[in-house]
C-alpha positions as CSV (number, residue, x, y, z in Angstrom):
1,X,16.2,10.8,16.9
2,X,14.0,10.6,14.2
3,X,11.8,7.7,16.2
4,X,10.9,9.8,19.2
5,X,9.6,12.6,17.9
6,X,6.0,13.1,17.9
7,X,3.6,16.6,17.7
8,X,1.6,17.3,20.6
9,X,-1.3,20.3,20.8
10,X,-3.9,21.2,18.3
11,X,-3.0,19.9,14.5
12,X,-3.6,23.0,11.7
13,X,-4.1,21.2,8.5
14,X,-1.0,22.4,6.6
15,X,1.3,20.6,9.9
16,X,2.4,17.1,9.9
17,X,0.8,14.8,12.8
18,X,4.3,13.1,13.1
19,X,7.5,15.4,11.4
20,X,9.6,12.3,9.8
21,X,9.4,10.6,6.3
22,X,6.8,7.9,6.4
23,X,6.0,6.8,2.9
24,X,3.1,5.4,1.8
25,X,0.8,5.4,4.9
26,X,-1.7,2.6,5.4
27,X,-4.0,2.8,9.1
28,X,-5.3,-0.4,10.6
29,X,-7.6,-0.2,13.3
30,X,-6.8,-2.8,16.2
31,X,-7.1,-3.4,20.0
32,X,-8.4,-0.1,20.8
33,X,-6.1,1.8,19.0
34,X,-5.0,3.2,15.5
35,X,-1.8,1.5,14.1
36,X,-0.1,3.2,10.7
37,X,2.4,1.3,8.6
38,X,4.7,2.6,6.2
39,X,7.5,2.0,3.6
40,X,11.3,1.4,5.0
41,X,12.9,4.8,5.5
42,X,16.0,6.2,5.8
43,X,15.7,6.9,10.0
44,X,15.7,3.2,10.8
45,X,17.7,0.7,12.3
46,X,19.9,-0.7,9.5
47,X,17.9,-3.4,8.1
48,X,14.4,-3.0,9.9
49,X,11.7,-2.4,8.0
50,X,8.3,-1.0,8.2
51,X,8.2,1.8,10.4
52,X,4.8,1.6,12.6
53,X,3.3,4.7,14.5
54,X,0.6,4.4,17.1
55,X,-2.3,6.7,18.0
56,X,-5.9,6.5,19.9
57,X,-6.9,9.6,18.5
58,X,-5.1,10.0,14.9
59,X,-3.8,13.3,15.6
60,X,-1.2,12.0,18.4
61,X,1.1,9.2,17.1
62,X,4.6,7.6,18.6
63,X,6.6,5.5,16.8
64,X,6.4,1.8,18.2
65,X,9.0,0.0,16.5
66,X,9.3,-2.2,13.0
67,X,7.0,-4.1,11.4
68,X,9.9,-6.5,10.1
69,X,13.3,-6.8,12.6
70,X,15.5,-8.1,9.1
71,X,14.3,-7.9,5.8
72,X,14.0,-11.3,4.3
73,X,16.9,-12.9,2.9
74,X,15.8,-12.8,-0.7
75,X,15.6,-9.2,-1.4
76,X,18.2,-6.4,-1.8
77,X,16.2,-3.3,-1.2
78,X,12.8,-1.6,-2.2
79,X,11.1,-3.0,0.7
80,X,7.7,-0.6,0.2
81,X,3.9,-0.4,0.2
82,X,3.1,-2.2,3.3
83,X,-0.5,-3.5,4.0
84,X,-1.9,-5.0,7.4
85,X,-5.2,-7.1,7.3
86,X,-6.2,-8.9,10.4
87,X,-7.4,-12.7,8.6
88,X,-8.4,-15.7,10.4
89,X,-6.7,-14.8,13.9
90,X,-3.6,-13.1,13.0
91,X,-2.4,-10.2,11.7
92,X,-1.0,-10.2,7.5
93,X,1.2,-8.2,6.1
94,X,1.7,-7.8,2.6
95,X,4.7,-5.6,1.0
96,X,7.0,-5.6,-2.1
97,X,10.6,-5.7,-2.6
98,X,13.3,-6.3,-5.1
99,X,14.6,-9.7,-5.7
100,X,18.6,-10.2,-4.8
101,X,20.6,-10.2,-7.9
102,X,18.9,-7.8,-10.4
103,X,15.7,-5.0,-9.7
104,X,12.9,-7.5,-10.5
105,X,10.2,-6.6,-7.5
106,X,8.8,-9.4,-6.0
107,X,5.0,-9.6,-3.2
108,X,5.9,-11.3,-0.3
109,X,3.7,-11.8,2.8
110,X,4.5,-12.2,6.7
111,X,2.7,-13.0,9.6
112,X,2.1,-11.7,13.2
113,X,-0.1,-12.6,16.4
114,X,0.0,-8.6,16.9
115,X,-0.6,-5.5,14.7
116,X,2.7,-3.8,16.2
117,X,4.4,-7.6,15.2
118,X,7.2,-8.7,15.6
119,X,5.6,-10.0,12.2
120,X,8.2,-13.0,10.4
121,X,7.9,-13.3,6.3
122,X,6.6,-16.3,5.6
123,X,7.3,-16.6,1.5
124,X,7.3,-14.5,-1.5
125,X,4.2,-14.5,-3.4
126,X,4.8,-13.6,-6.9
127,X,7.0,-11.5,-9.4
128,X,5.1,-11.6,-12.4
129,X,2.9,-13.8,-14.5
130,X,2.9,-13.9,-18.7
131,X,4.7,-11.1,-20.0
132,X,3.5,-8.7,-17.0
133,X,7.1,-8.2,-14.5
134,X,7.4,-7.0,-11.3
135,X,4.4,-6.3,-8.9
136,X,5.0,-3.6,-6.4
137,X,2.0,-1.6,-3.9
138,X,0.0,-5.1,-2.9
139,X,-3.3,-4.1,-0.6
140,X,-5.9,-6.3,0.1
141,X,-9.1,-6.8,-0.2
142,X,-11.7,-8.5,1.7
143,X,-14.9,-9.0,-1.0
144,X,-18.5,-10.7,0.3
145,X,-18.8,-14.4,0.9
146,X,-14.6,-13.9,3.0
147,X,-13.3,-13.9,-0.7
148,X,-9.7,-12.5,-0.1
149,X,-8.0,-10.6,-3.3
150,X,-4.5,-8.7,-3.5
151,X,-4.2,-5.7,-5.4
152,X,-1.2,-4.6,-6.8
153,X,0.9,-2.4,-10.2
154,X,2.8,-3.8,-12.4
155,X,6.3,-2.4,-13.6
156,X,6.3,-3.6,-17.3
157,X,6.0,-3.7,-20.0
158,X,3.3,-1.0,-19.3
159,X,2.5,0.3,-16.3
160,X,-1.0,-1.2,-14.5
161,X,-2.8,-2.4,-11.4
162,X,-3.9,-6.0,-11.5
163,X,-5.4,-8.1,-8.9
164,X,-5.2,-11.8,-8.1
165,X,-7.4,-14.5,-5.5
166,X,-5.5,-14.9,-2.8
167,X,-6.1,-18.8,-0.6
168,X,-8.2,-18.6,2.3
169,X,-4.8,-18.6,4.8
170,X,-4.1,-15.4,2.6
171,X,-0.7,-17.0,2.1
172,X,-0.7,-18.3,-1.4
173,X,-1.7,-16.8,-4.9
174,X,-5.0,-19.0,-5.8
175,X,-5.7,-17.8,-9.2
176,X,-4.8,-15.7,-12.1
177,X,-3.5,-12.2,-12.3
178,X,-6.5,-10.1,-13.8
179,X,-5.4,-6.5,-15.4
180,X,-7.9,-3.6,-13.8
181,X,-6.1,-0.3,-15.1
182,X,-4.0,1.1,-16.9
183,X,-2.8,4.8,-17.4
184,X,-6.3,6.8,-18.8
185,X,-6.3,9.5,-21.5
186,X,-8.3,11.6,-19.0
187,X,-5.4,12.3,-16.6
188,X,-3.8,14.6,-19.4
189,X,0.1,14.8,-20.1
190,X,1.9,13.0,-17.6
191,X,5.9,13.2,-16.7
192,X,5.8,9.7,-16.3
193,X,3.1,6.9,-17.4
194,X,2.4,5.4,-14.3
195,X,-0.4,4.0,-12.2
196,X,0.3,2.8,-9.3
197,X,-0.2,2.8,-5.1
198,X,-4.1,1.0,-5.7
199,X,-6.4,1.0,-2.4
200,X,-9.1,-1.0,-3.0
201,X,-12.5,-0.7,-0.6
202,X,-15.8,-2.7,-0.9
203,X,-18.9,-0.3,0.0
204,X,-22.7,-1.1,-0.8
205,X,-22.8,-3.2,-3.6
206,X,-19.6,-1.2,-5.4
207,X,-15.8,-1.7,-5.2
208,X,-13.5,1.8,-5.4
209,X,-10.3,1.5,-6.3
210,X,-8.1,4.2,-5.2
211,X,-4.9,4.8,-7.1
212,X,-2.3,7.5,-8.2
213,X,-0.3,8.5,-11.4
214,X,2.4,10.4,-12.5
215,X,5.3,10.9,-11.1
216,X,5.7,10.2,-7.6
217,X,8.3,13.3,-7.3
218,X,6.7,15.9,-9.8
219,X,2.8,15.6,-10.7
220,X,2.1,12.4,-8.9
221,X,-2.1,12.4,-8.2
222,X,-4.7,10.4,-7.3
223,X,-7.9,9.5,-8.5
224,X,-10.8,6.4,-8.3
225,X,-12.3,4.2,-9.9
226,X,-15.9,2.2,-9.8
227,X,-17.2,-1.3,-10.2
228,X,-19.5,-4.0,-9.7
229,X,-17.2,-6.7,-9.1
230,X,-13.6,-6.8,-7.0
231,X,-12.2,-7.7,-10.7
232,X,-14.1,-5.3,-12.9
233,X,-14.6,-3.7,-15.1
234,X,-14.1,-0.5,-13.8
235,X,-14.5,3.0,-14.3
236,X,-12.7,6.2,-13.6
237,X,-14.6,8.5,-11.4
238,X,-15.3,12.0,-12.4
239,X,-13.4,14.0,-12.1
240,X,-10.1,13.1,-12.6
241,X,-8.0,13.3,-10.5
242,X,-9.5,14.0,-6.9
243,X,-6.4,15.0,-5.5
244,X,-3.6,16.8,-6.9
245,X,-0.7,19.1,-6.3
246,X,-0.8,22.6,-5.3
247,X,1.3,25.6,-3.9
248,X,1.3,23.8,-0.4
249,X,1.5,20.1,-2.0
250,X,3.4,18.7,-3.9
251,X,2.9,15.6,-5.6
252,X,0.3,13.6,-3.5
253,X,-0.3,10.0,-3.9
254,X,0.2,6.4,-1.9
255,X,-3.2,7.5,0.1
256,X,-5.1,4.5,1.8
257,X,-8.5,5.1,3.5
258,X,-9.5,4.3,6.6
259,X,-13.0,4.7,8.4
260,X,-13.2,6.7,11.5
């Protein structure tokens, strides 16, 4: 099975660290070891959700069960773009899915004493604001002074990455949505206007925002952007993108960064 497979031995770059779909990796670092959440795939259990691996070297990884044991009662699919944070004593985590009855996508939240869980979804957060519908990709952000924002992209009507305050629980939405991004003329022709997948990292003074573009299936790619504040305005690095497909990749994108 697809859940106890694991690569042991000396890792060449061009081989996988763990051989099974695991979509849009995040990698929290917690009680001595290296935990790595990612979006539902197809190798579950029937209705778990969140796949987690663990590791104490990031080269040797196991799978160690779901992040979620049922996906929450609301939903009907898409559950994707997990994001761990460990906040005032416990562990949150923050992931999308689509809202029962139609393919709006919806933020919801859930809670755990543990990284490896059993985590238990404690409410939906938001599915749009104004004219901006559905919000997919939410990662967190912890800015100075233990101000707590969620970073997320938008579905329509255009395509973007916004960010709202998030309470000091991290369980409620405390202000408005704020639009960061939204598809640059610098990235060139794309097979699909889209920016999405944002990673957002506070480092000496600045605030990088990690995101891709394009299709996730075709020319997906990834690039950064800079700022002075966790809401802006910001600026695309240079050059665009930092990462793209090649003869051995094909499109990359949904990267997180972790420190070693």
């Amino acid at each position: 099975r697809c859940a106890d497979q694991s690569v042991a031995g000396r890792i060449p770059f061009d081989q996988a660290v763990f051989p099974c779909d695991f979509p849009d990796p995040m990698v929290l670092r917690a009680d001595g070891a290296w935990f790595a959440y990612a979006s539902a795939t197809g190798w579950e259990d029937h209705q778990r959700a969140f796949p987690i691996l663990r590791s104490t070297d990031l080269r040797h990884w196991r799978f160690g069960g779901d992040a979620l044991a049922q996906a929450p009662s609301w939903s009907s699919g898409d559950l994707w773009g997990p994001s761990v944070l460990f906040w005032h004593g416990r562990y949150l985590l923050f992931y999308n899915a689509r809202l029962r009855g139609g393919r709006l996508h919806c933020l919801a939240v859930a809670t755990a004493p543990a990284p490896q869980g059993p985590f238990v979804t404690r409410r939906r957060l938001a599915c749009g604001s104004g004219r901006r519908r559905g919000f997919i990709d939410p990662a967190p952000l912890v800015a100075p002074r233990h101000r707590l924002y969620l970073f997320f992209s938008v579905d329509s009507p255009r395509h973007s990455i916004a960010a709202m305050p998030m309470t000091a629980s991290g369980l409620r939405v405390a202000g408005p949505v704020s639009t960061l991004l939204r598809v640059s003329p610098r990235w060139g022709p794309l097979r699909s206007e889209t920016v999405e997948g944002p990673w957002p990292l506070h480092r000496r003074g600045f605030y990088y925002l990690f995101y891709s573009a394009g299709s996730w299936s075709l020319d997906y790619r990834m690039a950064y952007a800079v700022a002075r504040s966790p809401l802006g305005p910001y600026r695309d690095s240079a050059p665009v993108p930092i990462l793209a497909g090649s003869a051995q990749l094909t499109a990359p994108g949904g990267g997180s960064v972790l420190a070693g």
